[in-house]
N, CA, C and O atoms as a Tripos MOL2 file, in Angstrom:
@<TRIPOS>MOLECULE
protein
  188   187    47     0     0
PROTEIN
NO_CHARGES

@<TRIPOS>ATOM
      1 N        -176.3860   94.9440  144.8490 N.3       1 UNK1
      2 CA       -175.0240   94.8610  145.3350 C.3       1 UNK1
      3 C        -174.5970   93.3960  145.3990 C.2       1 UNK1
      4 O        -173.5680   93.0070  144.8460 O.2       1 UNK1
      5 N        -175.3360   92.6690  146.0220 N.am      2 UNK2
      6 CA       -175.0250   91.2370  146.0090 C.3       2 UNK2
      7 C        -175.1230   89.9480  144.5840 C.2       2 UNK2
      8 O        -174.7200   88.8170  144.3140 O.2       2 UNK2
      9 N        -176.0070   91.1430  143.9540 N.am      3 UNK3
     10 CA       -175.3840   90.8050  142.3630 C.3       3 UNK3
     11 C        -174.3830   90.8000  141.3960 C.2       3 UNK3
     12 O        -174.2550   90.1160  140.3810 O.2       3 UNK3
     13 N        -173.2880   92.2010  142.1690 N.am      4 UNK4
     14 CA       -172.2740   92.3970  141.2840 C.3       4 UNK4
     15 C        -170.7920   91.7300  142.0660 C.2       4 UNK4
     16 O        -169.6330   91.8320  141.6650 O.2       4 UNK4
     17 N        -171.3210   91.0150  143.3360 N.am      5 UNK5
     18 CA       -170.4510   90.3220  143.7330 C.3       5 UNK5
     19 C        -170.8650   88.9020  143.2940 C.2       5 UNK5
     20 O        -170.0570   87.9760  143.3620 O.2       5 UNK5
     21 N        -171.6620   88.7940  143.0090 N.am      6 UNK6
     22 CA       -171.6750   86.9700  142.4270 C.3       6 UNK6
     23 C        -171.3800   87.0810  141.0660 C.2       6 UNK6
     24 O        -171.4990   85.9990  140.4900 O.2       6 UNK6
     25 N        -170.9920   88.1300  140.2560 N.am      7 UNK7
     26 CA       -170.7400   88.2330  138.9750 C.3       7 UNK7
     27 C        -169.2440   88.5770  138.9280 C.2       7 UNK7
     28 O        -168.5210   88.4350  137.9420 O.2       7 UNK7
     29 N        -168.8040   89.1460  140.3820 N.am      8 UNK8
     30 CA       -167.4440   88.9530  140.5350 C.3       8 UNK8
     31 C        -166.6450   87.5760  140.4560 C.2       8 UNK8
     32 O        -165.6820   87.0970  139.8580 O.2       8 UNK8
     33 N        -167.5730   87.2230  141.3780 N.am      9 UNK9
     34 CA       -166.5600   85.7170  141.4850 C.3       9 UNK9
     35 C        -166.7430   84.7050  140.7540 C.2       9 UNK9
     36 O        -165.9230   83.7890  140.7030 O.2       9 UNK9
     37 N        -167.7710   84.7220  140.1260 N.am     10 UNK10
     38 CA       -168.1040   83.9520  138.8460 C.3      10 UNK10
     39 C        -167.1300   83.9440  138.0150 C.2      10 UNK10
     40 O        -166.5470   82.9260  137.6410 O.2      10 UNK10
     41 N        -166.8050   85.4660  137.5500 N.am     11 UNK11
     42 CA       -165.8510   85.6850  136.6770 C.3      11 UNK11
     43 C        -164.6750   85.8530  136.8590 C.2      11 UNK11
     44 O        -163.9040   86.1060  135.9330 O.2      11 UNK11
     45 N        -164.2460   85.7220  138.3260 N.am     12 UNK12
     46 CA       -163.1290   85.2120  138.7600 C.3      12 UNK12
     47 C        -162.7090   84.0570  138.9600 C.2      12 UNK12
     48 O        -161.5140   83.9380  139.2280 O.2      12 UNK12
     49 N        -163.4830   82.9710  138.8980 N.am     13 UNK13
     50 CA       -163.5750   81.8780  138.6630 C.3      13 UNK13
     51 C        -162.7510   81.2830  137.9010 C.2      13 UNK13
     52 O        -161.7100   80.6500  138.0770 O.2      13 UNK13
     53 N        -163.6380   81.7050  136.6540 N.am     14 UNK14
     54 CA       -163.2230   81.4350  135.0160 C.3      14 UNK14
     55 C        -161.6950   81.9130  134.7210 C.2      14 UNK14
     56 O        -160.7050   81.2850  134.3470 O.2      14 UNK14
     57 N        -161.8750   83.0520  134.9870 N.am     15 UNK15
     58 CA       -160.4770   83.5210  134.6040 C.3      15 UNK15
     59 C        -159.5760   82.5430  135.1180 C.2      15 UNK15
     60 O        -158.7910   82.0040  134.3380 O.2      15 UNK15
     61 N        -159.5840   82.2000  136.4920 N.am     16 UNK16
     62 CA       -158.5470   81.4860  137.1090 C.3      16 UNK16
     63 C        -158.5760   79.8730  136.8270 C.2      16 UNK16
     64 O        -157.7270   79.1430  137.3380 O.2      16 UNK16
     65 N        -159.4850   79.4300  136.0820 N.am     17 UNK17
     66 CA       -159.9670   78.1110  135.4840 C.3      17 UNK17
     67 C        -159.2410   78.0950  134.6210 C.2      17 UNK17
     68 O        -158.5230   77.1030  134.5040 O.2      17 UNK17
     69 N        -159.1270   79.2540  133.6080 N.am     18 UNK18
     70 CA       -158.0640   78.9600  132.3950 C.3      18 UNK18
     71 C        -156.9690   79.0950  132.7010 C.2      18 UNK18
     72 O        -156.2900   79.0360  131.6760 O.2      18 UNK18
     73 N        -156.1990   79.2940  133.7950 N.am     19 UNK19
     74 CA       -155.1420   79.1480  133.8090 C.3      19 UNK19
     75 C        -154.3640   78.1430  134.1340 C.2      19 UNK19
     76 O        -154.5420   77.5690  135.2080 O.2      19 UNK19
     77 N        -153.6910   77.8820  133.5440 N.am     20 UNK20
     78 CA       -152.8250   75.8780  133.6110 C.3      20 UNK20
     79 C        -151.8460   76.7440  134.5750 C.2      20 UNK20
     80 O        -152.0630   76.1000  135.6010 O.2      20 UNK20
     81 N        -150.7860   77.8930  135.0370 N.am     21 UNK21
     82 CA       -150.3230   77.5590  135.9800 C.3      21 UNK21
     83 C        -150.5020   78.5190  136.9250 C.2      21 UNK21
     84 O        -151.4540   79.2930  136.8180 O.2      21 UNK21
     85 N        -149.5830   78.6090  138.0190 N.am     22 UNK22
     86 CA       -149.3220   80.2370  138.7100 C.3      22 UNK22
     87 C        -149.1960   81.1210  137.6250 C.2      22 UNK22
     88 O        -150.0180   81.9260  137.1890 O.2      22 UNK22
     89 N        -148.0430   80.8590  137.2430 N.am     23 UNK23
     90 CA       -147.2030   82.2420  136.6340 C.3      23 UNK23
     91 C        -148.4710   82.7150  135.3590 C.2      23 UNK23
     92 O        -148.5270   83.8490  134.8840 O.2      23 UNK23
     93 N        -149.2430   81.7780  135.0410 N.am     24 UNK24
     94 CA       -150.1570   82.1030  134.1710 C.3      24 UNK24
     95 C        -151.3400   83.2780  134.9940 C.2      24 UNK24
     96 O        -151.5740   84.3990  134.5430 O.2      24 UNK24
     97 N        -151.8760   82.7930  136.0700 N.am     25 UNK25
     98 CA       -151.9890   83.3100  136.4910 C.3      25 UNK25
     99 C        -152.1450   85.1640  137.3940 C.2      25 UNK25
    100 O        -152.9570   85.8850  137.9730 O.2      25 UNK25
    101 N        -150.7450   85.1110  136.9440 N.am     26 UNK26
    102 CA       -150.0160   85.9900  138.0490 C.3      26 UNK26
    103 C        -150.1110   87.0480  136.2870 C.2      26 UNK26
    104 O        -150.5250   88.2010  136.1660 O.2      26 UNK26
    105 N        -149.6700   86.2940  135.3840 N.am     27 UNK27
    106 CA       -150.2600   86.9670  133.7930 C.3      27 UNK27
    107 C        -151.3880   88.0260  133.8150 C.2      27 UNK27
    108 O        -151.2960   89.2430  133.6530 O.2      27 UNK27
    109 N        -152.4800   87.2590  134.0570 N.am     28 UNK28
    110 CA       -153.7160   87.4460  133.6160 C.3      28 UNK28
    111 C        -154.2000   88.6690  134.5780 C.2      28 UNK28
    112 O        -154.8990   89.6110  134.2040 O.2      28 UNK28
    113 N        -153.6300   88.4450  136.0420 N.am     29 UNK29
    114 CA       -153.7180   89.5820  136.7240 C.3      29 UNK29
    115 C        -152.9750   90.9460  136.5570 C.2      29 UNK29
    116 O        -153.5060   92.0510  136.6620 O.2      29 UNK29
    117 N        -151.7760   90.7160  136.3060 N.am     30 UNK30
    118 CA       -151.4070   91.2060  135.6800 C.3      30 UNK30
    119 C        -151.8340   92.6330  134.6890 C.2      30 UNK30
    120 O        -151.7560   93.8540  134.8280 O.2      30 UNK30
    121 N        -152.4230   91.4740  133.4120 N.am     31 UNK31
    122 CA       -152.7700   92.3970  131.9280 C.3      31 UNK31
    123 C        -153.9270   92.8630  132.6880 C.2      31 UNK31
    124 O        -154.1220   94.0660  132.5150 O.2      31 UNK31
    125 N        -154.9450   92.1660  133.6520 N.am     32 UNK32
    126 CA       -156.0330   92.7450  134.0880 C.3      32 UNK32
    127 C        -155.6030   94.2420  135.0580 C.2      32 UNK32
    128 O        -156.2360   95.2760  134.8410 O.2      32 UNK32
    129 N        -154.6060   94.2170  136.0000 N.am     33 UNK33
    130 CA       -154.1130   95.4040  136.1240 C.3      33 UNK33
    131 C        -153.7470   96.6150  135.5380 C.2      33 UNK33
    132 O        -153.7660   97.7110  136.0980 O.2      33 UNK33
    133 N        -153.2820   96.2860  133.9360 N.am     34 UNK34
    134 CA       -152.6840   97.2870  133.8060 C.3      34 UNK34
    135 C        -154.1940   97.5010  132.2060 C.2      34 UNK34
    136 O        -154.1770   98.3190  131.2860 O.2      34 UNK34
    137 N        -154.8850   96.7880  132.4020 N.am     35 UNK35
    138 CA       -155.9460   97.4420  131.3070 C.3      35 UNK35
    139 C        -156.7360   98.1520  132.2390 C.2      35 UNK35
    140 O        -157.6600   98.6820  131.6230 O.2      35 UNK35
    141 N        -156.8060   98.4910  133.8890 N.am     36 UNK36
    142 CA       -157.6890   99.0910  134.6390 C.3      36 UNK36
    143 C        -156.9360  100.3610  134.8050 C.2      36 UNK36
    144 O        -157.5370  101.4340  134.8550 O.2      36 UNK36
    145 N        -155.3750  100.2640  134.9100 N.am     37 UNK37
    146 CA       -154.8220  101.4700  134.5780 C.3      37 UNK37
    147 C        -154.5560  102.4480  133.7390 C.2      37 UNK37
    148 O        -154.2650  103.6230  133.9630 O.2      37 UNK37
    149 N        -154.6990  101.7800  132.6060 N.am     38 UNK38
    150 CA       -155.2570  102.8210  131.4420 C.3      38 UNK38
    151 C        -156.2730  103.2020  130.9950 C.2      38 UNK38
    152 O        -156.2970  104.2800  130.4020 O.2      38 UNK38
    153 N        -157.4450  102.4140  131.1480 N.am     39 UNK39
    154 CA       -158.6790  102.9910  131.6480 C.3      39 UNK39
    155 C        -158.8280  104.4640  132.6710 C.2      39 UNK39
    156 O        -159.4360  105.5280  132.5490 O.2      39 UNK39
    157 N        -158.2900  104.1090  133.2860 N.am     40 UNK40
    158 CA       -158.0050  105.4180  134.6200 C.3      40 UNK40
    159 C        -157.5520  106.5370  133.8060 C.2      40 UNK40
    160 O        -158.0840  107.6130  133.5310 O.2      40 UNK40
    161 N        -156.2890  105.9480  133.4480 N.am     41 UNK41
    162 CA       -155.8110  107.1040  132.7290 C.3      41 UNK41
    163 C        -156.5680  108.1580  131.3560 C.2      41 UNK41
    164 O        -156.6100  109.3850  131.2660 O.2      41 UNK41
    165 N        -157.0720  107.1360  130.4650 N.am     42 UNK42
    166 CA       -158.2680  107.8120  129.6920 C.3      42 UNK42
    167 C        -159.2780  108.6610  130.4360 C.2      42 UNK42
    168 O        -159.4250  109.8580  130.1910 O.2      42 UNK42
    169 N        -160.0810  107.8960  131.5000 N.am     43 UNK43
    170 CA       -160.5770  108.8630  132.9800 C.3      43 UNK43
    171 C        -160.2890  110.0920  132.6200 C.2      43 UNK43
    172 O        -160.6830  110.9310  131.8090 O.2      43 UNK43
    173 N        -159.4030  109.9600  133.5340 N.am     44 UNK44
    174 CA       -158.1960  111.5560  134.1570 C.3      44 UNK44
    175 C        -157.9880  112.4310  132.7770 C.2      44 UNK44
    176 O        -157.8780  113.6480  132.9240 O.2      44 UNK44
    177 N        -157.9350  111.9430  131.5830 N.am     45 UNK45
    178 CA       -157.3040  112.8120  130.7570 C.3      45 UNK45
    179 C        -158.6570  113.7990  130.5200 C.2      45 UNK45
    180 O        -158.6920  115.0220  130.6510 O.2      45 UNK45
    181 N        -159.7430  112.9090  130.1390 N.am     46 UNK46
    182 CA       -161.0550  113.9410  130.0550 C.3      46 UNK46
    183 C        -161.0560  114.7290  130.7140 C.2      46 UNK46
    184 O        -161.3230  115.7530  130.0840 O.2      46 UNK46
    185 N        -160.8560  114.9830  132.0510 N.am     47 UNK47
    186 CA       -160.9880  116.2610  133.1150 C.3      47 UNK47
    187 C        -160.2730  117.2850  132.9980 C.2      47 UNK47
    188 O        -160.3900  118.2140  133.7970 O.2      47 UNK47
@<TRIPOS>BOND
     1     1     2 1
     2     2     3 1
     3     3     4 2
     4     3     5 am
     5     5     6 1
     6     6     7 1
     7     7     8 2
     8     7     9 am
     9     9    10 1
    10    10    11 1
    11    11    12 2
    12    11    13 am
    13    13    14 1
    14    14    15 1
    15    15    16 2
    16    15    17 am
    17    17    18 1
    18    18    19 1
    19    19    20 2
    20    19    21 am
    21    21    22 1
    22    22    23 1
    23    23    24 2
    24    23    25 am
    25    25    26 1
    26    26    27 1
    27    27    28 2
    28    27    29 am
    29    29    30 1
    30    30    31 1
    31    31    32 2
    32    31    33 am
    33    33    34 1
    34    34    35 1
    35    35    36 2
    36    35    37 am
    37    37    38 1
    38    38    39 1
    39    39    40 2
    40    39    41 am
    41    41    42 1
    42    42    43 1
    43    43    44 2
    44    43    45 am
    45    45    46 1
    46    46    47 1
    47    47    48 2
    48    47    49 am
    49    49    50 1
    50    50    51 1
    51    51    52 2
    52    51    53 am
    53    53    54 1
    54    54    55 1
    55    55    56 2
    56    55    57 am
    57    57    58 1
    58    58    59 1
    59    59    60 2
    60    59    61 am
    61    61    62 1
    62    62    63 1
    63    63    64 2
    64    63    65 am
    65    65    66 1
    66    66    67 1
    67    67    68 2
    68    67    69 am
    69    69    70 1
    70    70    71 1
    71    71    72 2
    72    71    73 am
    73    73    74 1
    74    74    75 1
    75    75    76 2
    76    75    77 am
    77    77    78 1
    78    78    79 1
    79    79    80 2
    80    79    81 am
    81    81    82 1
    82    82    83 1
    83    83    84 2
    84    83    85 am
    85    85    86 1
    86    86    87 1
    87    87    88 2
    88    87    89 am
    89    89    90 1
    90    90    91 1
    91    91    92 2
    92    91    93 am
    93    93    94 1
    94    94    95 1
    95    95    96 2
    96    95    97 am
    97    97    98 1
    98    98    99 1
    99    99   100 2
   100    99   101 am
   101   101   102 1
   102   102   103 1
   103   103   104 2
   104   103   105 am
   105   105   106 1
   106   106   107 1
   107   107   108 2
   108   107   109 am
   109   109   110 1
   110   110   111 1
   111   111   112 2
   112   111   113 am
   113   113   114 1
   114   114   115 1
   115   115   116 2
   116   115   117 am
   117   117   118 1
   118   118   119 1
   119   119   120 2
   120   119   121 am
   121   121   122 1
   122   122   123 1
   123   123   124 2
   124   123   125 am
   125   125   126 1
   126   126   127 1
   127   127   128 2
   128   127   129 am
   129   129   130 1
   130   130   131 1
   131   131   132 2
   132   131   133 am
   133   133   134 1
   134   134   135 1
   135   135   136 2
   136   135   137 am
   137   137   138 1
   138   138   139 1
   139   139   140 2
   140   139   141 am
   141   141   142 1
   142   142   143 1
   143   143   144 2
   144   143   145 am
   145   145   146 1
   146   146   147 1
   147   147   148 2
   148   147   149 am
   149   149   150 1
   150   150   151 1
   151   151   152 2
   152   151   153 am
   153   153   154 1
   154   154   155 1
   155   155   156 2
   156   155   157 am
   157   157   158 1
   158   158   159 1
   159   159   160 2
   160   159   161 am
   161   161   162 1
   162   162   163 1
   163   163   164 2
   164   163   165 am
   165   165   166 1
   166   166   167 1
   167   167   168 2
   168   167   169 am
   169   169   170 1
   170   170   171 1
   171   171   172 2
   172   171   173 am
   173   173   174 1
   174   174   175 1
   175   175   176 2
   176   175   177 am
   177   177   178 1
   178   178   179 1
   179   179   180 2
   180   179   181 am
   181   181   182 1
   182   182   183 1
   183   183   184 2
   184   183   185 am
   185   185   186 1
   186   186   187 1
   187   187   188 2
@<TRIPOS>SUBSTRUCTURE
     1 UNK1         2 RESIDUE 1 A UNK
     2 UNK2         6 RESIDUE 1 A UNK
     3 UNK3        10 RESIDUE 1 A UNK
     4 UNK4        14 RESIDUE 1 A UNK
     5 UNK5        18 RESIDUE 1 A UNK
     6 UNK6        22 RESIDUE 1 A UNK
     7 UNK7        26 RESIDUE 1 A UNK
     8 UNK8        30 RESIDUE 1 A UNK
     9 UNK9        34 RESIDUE 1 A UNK
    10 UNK10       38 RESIDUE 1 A UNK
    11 UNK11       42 RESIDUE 1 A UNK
    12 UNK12       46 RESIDUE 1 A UNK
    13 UNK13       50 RESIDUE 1 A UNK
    14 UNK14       54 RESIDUE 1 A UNK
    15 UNK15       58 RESIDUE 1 A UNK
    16 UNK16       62 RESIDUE 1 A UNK
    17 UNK17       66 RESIDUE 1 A UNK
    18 UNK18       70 RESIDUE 1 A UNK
    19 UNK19       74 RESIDUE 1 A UNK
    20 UNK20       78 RESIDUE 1 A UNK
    21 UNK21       82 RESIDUE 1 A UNK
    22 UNK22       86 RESIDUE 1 A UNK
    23 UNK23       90 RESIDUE 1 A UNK
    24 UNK24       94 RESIDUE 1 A UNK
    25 UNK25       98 RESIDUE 1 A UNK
    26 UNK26      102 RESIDUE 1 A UNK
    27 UNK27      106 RESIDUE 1 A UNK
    28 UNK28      110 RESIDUE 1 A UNK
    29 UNK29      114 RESIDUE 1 A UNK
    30 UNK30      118 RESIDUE 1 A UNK
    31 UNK31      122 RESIDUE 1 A UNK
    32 UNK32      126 RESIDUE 1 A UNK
    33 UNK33      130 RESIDUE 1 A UNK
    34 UNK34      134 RESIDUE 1 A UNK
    35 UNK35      138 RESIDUE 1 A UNK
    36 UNK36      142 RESIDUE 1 A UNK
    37 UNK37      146 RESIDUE 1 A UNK
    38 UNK38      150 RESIDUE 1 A UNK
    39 UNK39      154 RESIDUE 1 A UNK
    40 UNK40      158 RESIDUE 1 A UNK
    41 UNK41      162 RESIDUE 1 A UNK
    42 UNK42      166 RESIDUE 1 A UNK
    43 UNK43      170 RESIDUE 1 A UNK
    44 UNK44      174 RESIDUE 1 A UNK
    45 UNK45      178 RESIDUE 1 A UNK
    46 UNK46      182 RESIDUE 1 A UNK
    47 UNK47      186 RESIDUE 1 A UNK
């Protein structure tokens, strides 16, 4: 467990390293939101 949180923030890190601004930022969370929502949605459709 305390492995997949240091691999969290590691890689939250980075992500937020490449970003030169907020709004870049606010991007990346963003596309990262909505690729977890269609993921879901692929999910749900199998059932």
């Amino acid at each position: 467990m305390r492995l997949s949180y240091s691999l969290a923030l590691f890689f939250s890190v980075i992500a937020l390293a490449g970003c030169e601004t907020v709004q870049g930022a606010g991007q990346d969370i963003s596309n990262a939101g909505d690729a977890i929502t269609e993921e879901s949605r692929e999910v749900q459709s199998e059932f």
